[in-house]
C-alpha positions as CSV (number, residue, x, y, z in Angstrom):
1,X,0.0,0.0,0.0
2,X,1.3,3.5,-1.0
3,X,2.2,5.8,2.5
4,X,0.9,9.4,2.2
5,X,3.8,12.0,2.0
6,X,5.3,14.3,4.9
7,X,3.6,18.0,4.7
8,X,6.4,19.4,2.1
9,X,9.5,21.8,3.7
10,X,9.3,24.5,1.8
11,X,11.8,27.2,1.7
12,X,9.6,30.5,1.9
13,X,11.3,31.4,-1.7
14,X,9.3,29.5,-3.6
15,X,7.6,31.3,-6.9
16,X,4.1,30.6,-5.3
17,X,4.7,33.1,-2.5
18,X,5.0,36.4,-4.7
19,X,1.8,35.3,-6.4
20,X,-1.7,35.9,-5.4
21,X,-3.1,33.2,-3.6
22,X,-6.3,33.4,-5.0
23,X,-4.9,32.5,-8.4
24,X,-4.3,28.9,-7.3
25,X,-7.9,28.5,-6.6
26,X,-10.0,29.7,-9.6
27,X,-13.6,29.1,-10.3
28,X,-12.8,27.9,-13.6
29,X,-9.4,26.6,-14.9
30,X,-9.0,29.0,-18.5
31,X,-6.1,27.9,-20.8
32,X,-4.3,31.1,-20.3
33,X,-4.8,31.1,-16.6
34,X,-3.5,27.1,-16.6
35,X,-0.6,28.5,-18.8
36,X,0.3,30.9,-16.2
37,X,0.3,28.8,-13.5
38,X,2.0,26.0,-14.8
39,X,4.9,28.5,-15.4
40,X,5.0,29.3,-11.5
41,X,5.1,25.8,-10.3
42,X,7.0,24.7,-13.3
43,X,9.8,27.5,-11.9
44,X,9.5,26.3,-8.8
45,X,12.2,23.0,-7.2
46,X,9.5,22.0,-5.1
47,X,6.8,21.5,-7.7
48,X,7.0,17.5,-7.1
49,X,7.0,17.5,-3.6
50,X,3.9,19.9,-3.8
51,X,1.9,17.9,-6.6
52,X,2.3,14.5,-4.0
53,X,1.1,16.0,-1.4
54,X,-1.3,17.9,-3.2
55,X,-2.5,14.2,-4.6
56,X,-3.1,13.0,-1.5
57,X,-4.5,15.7,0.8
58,X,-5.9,18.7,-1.5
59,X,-9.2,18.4,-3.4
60,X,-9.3,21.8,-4.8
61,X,-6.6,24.6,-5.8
62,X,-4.1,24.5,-8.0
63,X,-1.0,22.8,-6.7
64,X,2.5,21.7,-7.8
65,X,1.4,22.3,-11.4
66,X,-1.9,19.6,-11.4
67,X,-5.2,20.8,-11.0
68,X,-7.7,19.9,-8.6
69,X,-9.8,17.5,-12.1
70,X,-5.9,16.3,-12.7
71,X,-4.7,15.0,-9.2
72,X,-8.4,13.5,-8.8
73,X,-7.5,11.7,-12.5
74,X,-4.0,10.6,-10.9
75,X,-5.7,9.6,-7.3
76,X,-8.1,7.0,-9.2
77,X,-5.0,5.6,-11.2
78,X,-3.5,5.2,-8.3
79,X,-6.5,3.4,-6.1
80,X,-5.9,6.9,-3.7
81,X,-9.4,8.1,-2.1
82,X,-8.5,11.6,-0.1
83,X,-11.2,12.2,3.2
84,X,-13.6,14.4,0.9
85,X,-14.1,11.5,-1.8
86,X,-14.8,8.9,1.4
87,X,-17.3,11.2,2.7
88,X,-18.8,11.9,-0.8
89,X,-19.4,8.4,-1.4
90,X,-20.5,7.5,2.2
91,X,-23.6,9.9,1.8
């Protein structure tokens, strides 16, 4: 069975900070906002770190360069089901 990762150590320095937060959590994900973020994160050394943990803990935002419809995607490749899906389907 696959082990959840540690909450990532980020540095403070990371791309993401001098960005506005409310970018990584749109209503809708447009091509040229995608384009734009997927330049942050893809600047950014801790983009894998943050995309695990972002698979495993984060149903919406935008995080280490996956969406919120992407890392669900990866999360049912994988057999992963995150505390919001096990509620969802316990209702």
């Amino acid at each position: 069975m696959q082990q959840p990762p540690e909450y990532p150590r980020f540095t403070g320095k990371e791309p993401c900070r001098s960005t506005d937060p409310e970018a990584f959590f749109p209503d809708t994900y447009k091509p040229h906002h995608v384009r734009m973020l997927r330049r942050v994160c893809g600047a950014c050394p801790m983009q894998g770190p943050c995309a695990e943990y972002a698979i495993w803990f984060e149903d919406i935002g935008y995080w280490g360069g996956l969406s919120a419809p992407e890392r669900r995607r990866i999360r049912q490749q994988r057999g992963i089901r995150i505390r919001s899906e096990l509620r969802q389907s316990a209702a």
